[in-house]
One Martini backbone bead per residue (centre of mass of N, CA, C, O) as a GRO file, in nm:
protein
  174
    1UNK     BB    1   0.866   0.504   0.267
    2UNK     BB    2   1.145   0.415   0.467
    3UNK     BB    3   1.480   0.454   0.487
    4UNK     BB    4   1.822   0.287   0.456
    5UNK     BB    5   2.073   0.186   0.364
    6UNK     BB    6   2.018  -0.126   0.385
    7UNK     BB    7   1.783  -0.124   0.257
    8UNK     BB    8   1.861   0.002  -0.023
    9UNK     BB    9   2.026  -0.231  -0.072
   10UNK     BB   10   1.832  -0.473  -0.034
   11UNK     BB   11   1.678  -0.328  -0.245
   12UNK     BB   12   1.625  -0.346  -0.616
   13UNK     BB   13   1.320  -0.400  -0.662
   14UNK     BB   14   0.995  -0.277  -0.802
   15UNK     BB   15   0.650  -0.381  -0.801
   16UNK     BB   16   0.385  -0.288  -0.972
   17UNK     BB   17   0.097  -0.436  -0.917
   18UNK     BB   18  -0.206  -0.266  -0.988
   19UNK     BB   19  -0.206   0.073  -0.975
   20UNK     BB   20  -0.502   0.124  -0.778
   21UNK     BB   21  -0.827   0.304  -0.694
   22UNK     BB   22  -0.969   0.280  -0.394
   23UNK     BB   23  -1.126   0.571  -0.425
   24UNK     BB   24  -1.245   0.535  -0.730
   25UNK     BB   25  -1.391   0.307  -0.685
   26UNK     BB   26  -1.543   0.327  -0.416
   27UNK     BB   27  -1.733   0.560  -0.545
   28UNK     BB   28  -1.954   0.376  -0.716
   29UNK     BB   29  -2.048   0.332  -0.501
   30UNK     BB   30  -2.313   0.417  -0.269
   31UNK     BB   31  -2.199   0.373   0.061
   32UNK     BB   32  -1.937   0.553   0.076
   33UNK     BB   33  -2.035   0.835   0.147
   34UNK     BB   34  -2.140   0.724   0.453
   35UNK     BB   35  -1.878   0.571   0.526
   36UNK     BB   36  -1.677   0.822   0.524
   37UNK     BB   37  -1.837   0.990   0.774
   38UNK     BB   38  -1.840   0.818   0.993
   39UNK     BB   39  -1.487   0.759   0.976
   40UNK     BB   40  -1.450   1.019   1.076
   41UNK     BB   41  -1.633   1.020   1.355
   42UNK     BB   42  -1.482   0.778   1.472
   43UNK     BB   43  -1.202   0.931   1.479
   44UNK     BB   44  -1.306   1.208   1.637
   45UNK     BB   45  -1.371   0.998   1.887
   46UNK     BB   46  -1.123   0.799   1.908
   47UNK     BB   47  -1.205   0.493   1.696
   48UNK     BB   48  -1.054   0.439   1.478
   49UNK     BB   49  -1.009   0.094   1.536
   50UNK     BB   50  -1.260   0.056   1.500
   51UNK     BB   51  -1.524  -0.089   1.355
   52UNK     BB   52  -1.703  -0.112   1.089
   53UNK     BB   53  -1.956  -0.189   0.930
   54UNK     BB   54  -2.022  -0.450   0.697
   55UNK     BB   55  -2.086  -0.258   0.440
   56UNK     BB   56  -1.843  -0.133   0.388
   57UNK     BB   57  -1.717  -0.414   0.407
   58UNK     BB   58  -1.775  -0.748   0.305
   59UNK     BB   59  -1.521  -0.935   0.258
   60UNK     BB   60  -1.353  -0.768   0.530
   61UNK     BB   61  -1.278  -0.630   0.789
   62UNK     BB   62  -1.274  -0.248   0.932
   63UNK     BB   63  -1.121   0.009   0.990
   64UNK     BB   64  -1.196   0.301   1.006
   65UNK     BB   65  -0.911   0.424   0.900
   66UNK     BB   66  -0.880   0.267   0.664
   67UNK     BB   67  -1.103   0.350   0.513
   68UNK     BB   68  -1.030   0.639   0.481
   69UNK     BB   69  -0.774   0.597   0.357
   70UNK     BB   70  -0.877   0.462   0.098
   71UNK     BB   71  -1.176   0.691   0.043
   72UNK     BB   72  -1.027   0.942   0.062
   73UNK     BB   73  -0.920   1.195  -0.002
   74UNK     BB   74  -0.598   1.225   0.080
   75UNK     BB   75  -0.555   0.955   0.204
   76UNK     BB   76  -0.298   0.789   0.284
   77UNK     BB   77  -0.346   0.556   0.059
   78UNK     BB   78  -0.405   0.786  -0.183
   79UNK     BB   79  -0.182   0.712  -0.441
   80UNK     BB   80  -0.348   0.618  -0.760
   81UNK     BB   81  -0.525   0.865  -0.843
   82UNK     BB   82  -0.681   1.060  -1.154
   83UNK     BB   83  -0.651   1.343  -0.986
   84UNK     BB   84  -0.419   1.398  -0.893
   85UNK     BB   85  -0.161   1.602  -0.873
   86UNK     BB   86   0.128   1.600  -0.932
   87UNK     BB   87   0.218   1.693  -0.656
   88UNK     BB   88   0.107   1.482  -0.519
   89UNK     BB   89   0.188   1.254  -0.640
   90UNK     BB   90   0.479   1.260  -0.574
   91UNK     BB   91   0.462   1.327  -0.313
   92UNK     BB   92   0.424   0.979  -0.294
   93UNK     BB   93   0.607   0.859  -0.510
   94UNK     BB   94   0.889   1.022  -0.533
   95UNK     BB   95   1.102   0.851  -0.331
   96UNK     BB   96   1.156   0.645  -0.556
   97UNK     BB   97   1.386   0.821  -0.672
   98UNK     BB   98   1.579   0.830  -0.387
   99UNK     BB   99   1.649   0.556  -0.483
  100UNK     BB  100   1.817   0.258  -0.626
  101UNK     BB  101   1.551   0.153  -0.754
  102UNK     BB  102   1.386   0.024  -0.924
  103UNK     BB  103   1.075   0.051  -1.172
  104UNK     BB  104   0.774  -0.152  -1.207
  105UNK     BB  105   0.483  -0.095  -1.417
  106UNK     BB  106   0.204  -0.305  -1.433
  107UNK     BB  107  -0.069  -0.268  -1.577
  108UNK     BB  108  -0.419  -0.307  -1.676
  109UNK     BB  109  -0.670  -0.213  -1.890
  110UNK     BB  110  -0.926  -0.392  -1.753
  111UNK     BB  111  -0.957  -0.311  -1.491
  112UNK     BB  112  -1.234  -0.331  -1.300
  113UNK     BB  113  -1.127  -0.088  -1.078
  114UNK     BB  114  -1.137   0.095  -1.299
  115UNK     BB  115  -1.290   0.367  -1.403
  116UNK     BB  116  -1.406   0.454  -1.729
  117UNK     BB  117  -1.304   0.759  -1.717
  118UNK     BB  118  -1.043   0.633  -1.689
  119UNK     BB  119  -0.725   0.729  -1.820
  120UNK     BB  120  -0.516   0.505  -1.845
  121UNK     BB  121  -0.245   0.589  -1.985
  122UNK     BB  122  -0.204   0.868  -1.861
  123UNK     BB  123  -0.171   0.771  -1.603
  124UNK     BB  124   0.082   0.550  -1.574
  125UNK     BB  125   0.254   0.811  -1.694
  126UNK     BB  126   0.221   0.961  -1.419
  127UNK     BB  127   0.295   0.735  -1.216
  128UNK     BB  128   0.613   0.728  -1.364
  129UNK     BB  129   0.702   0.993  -1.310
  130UNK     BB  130   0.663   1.013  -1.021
  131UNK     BB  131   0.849   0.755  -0.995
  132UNK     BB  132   1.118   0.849  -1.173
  133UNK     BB  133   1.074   0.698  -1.459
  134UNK     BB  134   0.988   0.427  -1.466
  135UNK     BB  135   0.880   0.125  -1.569
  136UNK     BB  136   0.657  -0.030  -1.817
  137UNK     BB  137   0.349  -0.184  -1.849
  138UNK     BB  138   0.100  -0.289  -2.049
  139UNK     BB  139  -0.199  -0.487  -2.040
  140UNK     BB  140  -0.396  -0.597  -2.315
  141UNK     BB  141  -0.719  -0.695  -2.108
  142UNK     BB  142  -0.633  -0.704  -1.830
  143UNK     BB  143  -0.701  -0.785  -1.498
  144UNK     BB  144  -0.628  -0.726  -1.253
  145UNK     BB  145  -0.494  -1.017  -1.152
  146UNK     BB  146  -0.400  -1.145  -1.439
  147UNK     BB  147  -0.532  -1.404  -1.509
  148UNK     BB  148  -0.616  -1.366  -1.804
  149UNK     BB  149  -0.246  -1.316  -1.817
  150UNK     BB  150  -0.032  -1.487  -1.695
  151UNK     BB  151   0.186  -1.575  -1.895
  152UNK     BB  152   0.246  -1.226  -1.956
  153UNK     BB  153   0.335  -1.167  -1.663
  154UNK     BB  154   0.585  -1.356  -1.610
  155UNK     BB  155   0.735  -1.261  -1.823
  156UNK     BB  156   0.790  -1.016  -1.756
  157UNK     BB  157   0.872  -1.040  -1.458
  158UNK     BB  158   1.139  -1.246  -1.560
  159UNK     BB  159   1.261  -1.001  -1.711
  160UNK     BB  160   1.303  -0.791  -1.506
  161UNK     BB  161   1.483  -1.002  -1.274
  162UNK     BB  162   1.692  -1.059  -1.468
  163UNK     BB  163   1.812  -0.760  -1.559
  164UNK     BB  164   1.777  -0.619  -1.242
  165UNK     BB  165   1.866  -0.879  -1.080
  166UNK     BB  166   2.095  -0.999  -0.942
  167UNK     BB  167   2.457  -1.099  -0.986
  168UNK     BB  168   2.491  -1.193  -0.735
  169UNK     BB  169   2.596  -1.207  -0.391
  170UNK     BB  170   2.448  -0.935  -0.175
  171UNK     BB  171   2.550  -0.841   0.140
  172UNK     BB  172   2.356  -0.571   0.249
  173UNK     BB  173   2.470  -0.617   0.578
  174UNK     BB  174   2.787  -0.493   0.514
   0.00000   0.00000   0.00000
């Protein structure tokens, strides 16, 4: 995210709701890892806006570039991986300590797109420190969308905007 004066005054906060890797859901699938080789050569061929075969990803379309960024290691979107070292998490998450944003993380501890495997707790402890000390919340039992917790995720939101949320109107562009 690249910022300018007006634009940081223009956002005051911001809103991570299940910030997870979809490189290691992604993971677990079968077809990924020749899928991910595939989206390398046909980037190196020039190629990357093509897209992808439908077994990649059979939701909708994806181009190489994209499926790449978001399943190879270290992918341009690869975010918010419990792989990925303090200092990679910085690179990517860093930025936002130099914003004059608030930020909130909502975690779901049950998001189905997290594997086993993932310690939840550790992880968005670190992607809060990464984020530069952010404000967490985990809901626990929730869901990816939160659909089965939709009530308690309205309240953390409509209290972190009340909070943190303008004071009345400041016209960010003068």
């Amino acid at each position: 995210m690249q910022t300018n004066f007006a634009c940081s005054k223009a956002v005051s906060g911001v809103i991570l709701q299940a910030p997870v890797s979809d490189r290691e859901y992604r993971a677990t699938l079968p077809e990924t890892g020749e899928m991910i080789d595939l989206a390398a050569k046909m980037i190196s061929a020039g190629r990357g806006m093509d897209l992808m075969p439908r077994e990649a990803n059979s939701d909708a379309p994806i181009t190489a570039y994209r499926f790449h960024s978001l399943c190879a290691y270290m992918g341009d979107d690869d975010m918010f991986s419990s792989d990925l070292s303090e200092d990679q998490l910085k690179q990517r998450l860093g930025h936002m300590s130099t914003t004059q944003c608030l930020v909130l993380v909502i975690f779901s501890m049950a998001d189905e797109y997290v594997p086993e495997y993932v310690d939840k707790k550790a992880l968005v402890d670190r992607l809060c420190r990464a984020l530069g000390d952010s404000e967490k919340v985990e809901i626990k039992w929730g869901n990816h969308a939160l659909s089965n917790r939709v009530q308690e995720a309205v309240e953390v939101i409509v209290d972190f905007v009340k909070r943190e949320g303008p004071k009345g109107w400041d016209d960010p562009w003068s």
